[in-house]
DRENPA-126730 format. One record per residue (C-alpha): residue number from 0; residue in one letter; x negated, y negated, z. Coordinates in steps of 0.02 Angstrom, whole numbers, plus 50000, padded with zeros to 5 digits. Layout:
residues N
R  nr rest     X     Y     Z
R NUM    a     X     Y     Z
...
***
This chain:
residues 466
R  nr rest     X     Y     Z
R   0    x 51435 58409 58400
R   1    x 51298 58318 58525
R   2    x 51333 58162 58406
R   3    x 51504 58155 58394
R   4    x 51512 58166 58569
R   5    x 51402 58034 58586
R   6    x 51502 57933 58460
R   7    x 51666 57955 58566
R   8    x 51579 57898 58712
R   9    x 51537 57740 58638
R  10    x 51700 57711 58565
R  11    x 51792 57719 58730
R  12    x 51661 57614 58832
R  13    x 51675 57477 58669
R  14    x 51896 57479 58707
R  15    x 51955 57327 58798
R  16    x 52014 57324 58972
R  17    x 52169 57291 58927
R  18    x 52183 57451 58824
R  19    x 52222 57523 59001
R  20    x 52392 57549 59033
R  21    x 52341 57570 59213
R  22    x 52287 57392 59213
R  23    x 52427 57318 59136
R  24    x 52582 57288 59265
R  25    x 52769 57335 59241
R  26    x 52860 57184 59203
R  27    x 53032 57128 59296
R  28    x 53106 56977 59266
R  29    x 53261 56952 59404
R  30    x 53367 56806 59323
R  31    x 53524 56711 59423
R  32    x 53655 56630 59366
R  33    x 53704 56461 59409
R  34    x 53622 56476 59562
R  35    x 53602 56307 59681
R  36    x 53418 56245 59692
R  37    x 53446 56224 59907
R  38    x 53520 56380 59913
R  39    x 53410 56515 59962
R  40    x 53316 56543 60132
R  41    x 53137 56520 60054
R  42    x 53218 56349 59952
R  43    x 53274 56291 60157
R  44    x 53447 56322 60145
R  45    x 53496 56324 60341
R  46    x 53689 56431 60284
R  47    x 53656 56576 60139
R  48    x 53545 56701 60175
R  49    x 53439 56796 60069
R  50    x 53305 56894 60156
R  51    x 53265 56994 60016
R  52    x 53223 56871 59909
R  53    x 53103 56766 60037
R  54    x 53009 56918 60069
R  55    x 52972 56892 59888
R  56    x 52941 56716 59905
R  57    x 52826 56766 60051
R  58    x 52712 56899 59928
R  59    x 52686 56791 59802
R  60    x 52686 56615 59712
R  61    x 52830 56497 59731
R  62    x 52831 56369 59602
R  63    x 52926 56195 59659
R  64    x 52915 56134 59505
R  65    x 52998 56240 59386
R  66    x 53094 56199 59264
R  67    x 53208 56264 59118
R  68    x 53218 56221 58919
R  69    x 53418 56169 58939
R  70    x 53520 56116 59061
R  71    x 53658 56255 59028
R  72    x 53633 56441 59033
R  73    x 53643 56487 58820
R  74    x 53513 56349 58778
R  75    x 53413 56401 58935
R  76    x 53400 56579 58897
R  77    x 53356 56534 58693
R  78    x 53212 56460 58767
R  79    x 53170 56577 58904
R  80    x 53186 56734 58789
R  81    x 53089 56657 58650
R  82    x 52942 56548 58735
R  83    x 52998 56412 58605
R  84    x 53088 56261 58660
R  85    x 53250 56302 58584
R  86    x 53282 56128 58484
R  87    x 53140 56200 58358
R  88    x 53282 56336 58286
R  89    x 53419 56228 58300
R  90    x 53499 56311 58483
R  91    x 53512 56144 58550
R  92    x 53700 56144 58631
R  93    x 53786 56287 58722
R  94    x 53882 56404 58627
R  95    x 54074 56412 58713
R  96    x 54190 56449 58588
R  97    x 54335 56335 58601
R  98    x 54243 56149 58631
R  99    x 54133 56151 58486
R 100    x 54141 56029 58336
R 101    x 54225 56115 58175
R 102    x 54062 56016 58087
R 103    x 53942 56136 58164
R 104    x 53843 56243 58036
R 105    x 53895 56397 58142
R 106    x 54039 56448 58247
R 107    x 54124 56584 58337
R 108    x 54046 56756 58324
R 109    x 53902 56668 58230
R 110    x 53829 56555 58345
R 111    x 53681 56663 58420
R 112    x 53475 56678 58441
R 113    x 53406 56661 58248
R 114    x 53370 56836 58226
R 115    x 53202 56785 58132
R 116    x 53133 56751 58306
R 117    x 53055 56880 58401
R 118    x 53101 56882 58564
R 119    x 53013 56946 58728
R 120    x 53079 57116 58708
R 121    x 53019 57115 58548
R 122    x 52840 57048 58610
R 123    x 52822 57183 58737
R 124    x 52895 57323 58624
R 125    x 52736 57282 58526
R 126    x 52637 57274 58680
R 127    x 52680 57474 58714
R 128    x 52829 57427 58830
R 129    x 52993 57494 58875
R 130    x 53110 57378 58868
R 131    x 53296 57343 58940
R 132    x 53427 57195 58957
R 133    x 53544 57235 59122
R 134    x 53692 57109 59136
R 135    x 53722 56945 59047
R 136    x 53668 56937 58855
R 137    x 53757 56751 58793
R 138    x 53634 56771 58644
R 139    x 53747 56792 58519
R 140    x 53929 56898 58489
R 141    x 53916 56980 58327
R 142    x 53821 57140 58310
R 143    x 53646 57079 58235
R 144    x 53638 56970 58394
R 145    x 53653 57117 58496
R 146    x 53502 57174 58609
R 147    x 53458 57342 58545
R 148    x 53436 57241 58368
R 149    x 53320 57107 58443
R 150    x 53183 57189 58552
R 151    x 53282 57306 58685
R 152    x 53277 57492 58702
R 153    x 53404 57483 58799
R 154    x 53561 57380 58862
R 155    x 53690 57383 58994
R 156    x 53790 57222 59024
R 157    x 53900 57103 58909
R 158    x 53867 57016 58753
R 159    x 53953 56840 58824
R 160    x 53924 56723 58968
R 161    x 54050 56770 59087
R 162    x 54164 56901 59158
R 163    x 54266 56958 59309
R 164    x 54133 57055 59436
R 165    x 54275 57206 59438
R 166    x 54331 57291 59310
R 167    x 54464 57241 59187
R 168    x 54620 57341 59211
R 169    x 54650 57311 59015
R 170    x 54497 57311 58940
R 171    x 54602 57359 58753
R 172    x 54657 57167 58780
R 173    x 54498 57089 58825
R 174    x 54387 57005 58698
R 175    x 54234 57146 58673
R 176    x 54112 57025 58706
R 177    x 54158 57023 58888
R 178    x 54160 57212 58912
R 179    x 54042 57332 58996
R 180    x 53922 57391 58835
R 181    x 53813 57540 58873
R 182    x 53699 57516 58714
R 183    x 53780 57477 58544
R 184    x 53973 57480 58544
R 185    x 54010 57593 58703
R 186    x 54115 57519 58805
R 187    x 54150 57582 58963
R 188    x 54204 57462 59095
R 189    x 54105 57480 59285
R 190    x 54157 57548 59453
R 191    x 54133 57442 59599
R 192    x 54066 57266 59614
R 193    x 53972 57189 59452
R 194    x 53833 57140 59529
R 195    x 53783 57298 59635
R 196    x 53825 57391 59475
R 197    x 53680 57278 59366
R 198    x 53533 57342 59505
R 199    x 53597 57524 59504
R 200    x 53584 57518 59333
R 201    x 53396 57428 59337
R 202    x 53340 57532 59462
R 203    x 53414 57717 59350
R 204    x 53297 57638 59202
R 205    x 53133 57600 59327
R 206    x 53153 57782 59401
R 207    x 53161 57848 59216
R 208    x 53020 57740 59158
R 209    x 52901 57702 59294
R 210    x 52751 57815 59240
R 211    x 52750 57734 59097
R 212    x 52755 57538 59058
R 213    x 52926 57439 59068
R 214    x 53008 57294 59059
R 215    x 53177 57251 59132
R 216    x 53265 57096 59100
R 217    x 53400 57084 59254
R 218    x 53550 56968 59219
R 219    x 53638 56947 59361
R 220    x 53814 56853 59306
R 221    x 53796 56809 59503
R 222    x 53832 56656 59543
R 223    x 53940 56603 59402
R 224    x 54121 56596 59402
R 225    x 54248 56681 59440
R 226    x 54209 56655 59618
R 227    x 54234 56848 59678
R 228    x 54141 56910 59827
R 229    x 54097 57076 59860
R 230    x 54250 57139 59979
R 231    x 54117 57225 60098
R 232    x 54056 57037 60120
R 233    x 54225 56970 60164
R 234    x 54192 56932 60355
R 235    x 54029 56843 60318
R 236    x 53999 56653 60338
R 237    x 54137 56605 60454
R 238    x 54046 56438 60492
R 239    x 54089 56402 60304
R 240    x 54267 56378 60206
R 241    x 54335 56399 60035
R 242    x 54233 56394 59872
R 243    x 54054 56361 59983
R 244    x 54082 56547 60079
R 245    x 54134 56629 59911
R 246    x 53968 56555 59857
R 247    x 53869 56615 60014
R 248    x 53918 56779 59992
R 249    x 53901 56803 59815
R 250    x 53717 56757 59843
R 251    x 53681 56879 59993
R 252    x 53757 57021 59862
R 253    x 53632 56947 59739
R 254    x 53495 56953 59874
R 255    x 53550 57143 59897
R 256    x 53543 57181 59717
R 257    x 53364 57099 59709
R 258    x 53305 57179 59872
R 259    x 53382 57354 59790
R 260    x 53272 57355 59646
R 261    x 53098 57291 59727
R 262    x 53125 57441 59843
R 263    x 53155 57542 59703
R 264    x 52980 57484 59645
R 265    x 52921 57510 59820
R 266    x 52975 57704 59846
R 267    x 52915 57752 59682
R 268    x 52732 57676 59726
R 269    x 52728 57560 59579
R 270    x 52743 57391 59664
R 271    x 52596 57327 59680
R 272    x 52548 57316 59496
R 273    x 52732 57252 59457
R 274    x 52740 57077 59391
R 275    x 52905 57013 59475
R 276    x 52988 56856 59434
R 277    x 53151 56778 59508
R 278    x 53217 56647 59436
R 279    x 53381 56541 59374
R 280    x 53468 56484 59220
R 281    x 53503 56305 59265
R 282    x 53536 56207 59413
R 283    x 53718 56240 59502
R 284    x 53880 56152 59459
R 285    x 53922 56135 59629
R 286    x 54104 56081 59575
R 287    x 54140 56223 59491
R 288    x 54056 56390 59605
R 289    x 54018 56276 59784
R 290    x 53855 56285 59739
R 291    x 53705 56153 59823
R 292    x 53543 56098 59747
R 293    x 53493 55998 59878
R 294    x 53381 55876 59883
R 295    x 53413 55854 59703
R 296    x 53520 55761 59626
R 297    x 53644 55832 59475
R 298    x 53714 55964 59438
R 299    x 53714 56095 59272
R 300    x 53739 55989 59112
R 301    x 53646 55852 59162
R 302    x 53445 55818 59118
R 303    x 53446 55765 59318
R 304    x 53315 55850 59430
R 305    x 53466 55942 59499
R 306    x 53515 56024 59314
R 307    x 53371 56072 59264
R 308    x 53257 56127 59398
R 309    x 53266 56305 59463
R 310    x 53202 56393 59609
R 311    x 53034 56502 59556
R 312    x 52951 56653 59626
R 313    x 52788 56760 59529
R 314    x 52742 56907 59627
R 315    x 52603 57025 59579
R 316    x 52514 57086 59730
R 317    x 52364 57173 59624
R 318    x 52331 57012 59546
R 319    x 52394 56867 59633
R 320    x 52373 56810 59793
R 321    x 52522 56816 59930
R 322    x 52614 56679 60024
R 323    x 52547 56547 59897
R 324    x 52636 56384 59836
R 325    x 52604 56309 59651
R 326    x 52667 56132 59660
R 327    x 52616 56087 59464
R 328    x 52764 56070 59333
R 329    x 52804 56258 59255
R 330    x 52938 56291 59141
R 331    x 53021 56441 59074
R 332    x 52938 56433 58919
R 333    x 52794 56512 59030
R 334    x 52831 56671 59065
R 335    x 52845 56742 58898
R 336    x 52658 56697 58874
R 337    x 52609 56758 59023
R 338    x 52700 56921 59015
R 339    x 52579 56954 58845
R 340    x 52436 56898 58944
R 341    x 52466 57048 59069
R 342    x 52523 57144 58949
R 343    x 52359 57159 58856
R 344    x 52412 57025 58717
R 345    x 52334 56864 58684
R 346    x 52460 56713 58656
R 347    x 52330 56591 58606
R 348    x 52349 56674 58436
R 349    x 52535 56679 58414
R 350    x 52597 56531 58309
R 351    x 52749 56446 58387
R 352    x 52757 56463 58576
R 353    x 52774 56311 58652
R 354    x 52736 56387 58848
R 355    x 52575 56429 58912
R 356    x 52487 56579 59020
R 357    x 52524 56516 59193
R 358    x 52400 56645 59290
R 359    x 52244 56559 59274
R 360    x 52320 56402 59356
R 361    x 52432 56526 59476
R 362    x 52241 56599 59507
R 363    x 52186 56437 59569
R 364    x 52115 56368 59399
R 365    x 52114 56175 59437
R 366    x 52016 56117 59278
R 367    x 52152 56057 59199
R 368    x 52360 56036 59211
R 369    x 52489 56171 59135
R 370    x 52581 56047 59034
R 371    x 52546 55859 58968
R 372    x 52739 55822 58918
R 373    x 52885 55921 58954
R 374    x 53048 55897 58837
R 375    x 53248 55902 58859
R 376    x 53359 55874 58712
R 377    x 53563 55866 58692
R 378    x 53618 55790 58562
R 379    x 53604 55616 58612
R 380    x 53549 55658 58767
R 381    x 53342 55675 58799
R 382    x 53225 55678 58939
R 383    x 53042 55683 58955
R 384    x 52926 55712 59086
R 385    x 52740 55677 59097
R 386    x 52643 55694 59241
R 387    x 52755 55623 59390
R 388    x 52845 55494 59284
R 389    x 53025 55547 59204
R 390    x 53126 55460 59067
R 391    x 53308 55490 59055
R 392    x 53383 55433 58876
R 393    x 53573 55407 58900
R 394    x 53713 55382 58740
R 395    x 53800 55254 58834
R 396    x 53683 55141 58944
R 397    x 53502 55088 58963
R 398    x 53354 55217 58975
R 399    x 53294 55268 59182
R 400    x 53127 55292 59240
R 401    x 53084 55377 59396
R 402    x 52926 55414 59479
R 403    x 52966 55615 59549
R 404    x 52832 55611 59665
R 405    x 52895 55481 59752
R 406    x 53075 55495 59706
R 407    x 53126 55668 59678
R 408    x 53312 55637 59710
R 409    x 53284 55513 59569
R 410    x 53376 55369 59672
R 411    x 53259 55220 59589
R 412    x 53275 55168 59415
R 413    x 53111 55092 59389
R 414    x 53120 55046 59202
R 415    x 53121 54838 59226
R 416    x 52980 54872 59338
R 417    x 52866 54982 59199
R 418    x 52940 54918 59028
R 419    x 52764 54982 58941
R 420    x 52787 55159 59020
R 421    x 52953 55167 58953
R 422    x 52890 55128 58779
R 423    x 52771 55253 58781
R 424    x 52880 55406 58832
R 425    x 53000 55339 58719
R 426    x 52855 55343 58577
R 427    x 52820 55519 58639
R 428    x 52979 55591 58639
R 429    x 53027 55536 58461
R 430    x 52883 55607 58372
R 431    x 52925 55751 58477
R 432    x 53096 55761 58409
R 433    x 53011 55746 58244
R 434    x 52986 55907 58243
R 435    x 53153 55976 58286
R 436    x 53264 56069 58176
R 437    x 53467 56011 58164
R 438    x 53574 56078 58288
R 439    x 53656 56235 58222
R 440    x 53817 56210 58311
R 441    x 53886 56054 58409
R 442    x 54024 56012 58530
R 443    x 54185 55920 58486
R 444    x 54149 55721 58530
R 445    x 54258 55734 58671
R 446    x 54159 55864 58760
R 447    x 54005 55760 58730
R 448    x 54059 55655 58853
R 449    x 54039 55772 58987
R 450    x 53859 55775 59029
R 451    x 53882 55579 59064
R 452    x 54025 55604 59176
R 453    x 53939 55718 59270
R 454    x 53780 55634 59311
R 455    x 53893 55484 59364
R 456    x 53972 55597 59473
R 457    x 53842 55683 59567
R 458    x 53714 55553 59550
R 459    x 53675 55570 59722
R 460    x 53608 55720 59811
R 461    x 53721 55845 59917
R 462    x 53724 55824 60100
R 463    x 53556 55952 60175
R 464    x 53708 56033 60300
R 465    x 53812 56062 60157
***
């Protein structure tokens, strides 16, 4: 008896700290939608307010130079959900039904996340988490794309990329995938305002899970189209008019909804070992929902500064240290390794990911950078970033060069000036794209178009007063 005693004993001193689920931090990833880069109080914005979300800012790390994989939201989240840059499996192009090419490979109810990847629910199931998807999906229609069949315990939200924030009076006439879905297949559309409904629902699954480990994904559809306020907001932002007050007070309901669920976290004493990240999709089309990302220039669907970098918050007071700024390039690709890391899991052995552990360098670790190279690819669009210097490939005119630390509005083309530097990112991002599988479904040439347009059109930043 004495011996195995003894033996026990041993065993448990020989486990691994991370074998602790004390030690290992709920997870809560807080995700926007089409959110303007200048348009939060802890980004500088001087007309939306969002105190909630600043305290945040204020007890953690805020990254200002984050990035996403894609420059619109379904590409974006392929990457985000997968840690793989999503040109690998062929998700290069958004996946709208109605504007793509009838050439693609896949279309319709098909086009979705390969369901041979795992995905981070999937990673953190494995890792002894809990795991849930609240809000917008846009991973895929048809039911093997669904979120209960790729990694998530549980799901409340819709299967498609955008929806009314009140409930359809006729939901028998509305395509499914832009119902309410509690689960698999129960559709039940949502009283009240969408967005307050997606943190009531978060916070229901933290009460039921927080002594043991969870995850929850939060997809706000906030501050995508259609442009509908909350009605108790109405009276807010008189200084402002049309489209840009929607917008204002879309994002203080989204600040409510964020502030909601870290007080949830708060009252039931779990918050300081709760990994919180708040983040966005892709930079705002500030045609389309009045959106600003000021001081950047472009807007979503454009590889400019303004499409594809996000606002960035990492809070974990246990861990890391408050009121912090990281000012090194980050992506989205990064979180997914560095919720294993706190989870207990050890990325540096799983084949594939592309993004790295961010909290040694969040911890101060200055021995070396994140990233080398970070890639964009669109069809025939591409973009490449290495250390401060950016090269923008273009379909229909000359490559760009800009140096970001000197130009982050990206105002100088500086390609005549550093024709070798050119070369070599253009060296760097072929035999990148090498390795890239073909695009499993496409948009119709017109639409290609687009993305050119665009960053013709808003090749300048927004006014700061905006």
């Amino acid at each position: 008896m004495q011996a195995t005693r003894i033996l026990f004993i041993a065993a448990f001193l020989a486990l691994p700290v991370c074998c602790f689920a004390a030690d290992k931090p709920n997870i809560v990833l807080l995700f926007a939608d089409d959110a303007g880069y200048g348009d939060f109080g802890f980004q500088g914005s001087h007309h939306f307010k969002t105190p909630n979300l600043d305290k945040l800012a204020k007890s953690g790390v805020q990254l200002t130079q984050f990035y996403v994989t894609g420059e619109t939201c379904g590409p974006s989240r392929a990457g985000l959900l997968s840690g793989r840059y999503q040109q690998r499996f062929g998700y290069e192009e958004i996946n709208v039904p109605g504007i793509m090419s009838p050439h693609s490979k896949l279309l319709g109810d098909e086009m979705g996340l390969p369901t041979d990847l795992k995905t981070m629910g999937n990673h953190l199931q494995d890792l002894g988490y809990r795991t849930a998807v609240f809000g917008k999906w846009h991973m895929g229609v048809a039911d093997r794309y669904h979120p209960l069949r790729r990694g998530f315990d549980e799901f409340y939200g819709m299967r498609g990329g955008a929806r009314s924030f009140f409930a359809y009076p006729n939901p028998q006439q509305t395509p499914r995938e832009n119902l309410i879905e509690r689960n698999f297949e129960n559709y039940q559309e949502h009283e009240g305002y969408l967005t307050n409904v997606i943190a009531d629902e978060a916070c229901d699954f933290i009460q039921r899970n927080h002594d043991a480990l969870f995850f929850a994904y939060v997809s706000f559809t906030a501050v995508h189209t259609p442009m509908q306020a909350d009605p108790n907001d109405k009276d807010s932002f008189p200084q402002l008019d049309g489209t840009r007050r929607t917008a204002a007070q879309m994002m203080l309901s989204l600040d409510r909804a964020c502030g909601k669920i870290i007080d949830k976290l708060n009252a039931l004493g779990v918050s300081e070992n709760t990994l919180v990240v708040f983040t966005n999709d892709n930079g705002g089309p500030m045609d389309k929902n009045g959106s600003s990302n000021y001081p950047l220039s472009g807007v979503k669907g454009t590889q400019l500064e303004g499409g594809i970098r996000v606002p960035g918050i990492v809070s974990w007071p246990n861990r890391l240290k408050g009121d912090s700024v990281f000012e090194s390039p980050l992506i989205t690709l990064d979180l997914l390794p560095t919720f294993i890391a706190a989870g207990g899991g050890d990325p540096s052995s799983m084949e594939g990911l592309d993004g790295i552990n961010m909290l040694p360098f969040l911890e101060g670790d200055t021995s070396k950078v994140p990233h080398e190279t970070l890639h964009w690819k669109m069809e025939t669009r591409g973009a490449i970033r290495e250390g401060d210097w950016k090269l923008l490939r273009f379909p229909d005119r000359p490559a760009e060069l800009f140096n970001l630390a000197k130009d982050p509005a990206e105002q100088h083309d500086l390609a005549r000036q550093h024709p070798e530097i050119v070369k070599r990112l253009f060296r760097t991002m072929f035999a990148w794209e090498l390795e890239l599988e073909r695009p499993l479904f496409l948009l119709r040439r017109e639409e290609e178009g687009w993305s050119s347009r665009r960053t013709d059109e808003f090749r300048s930043p927004p006014a700061e007063n905006y």
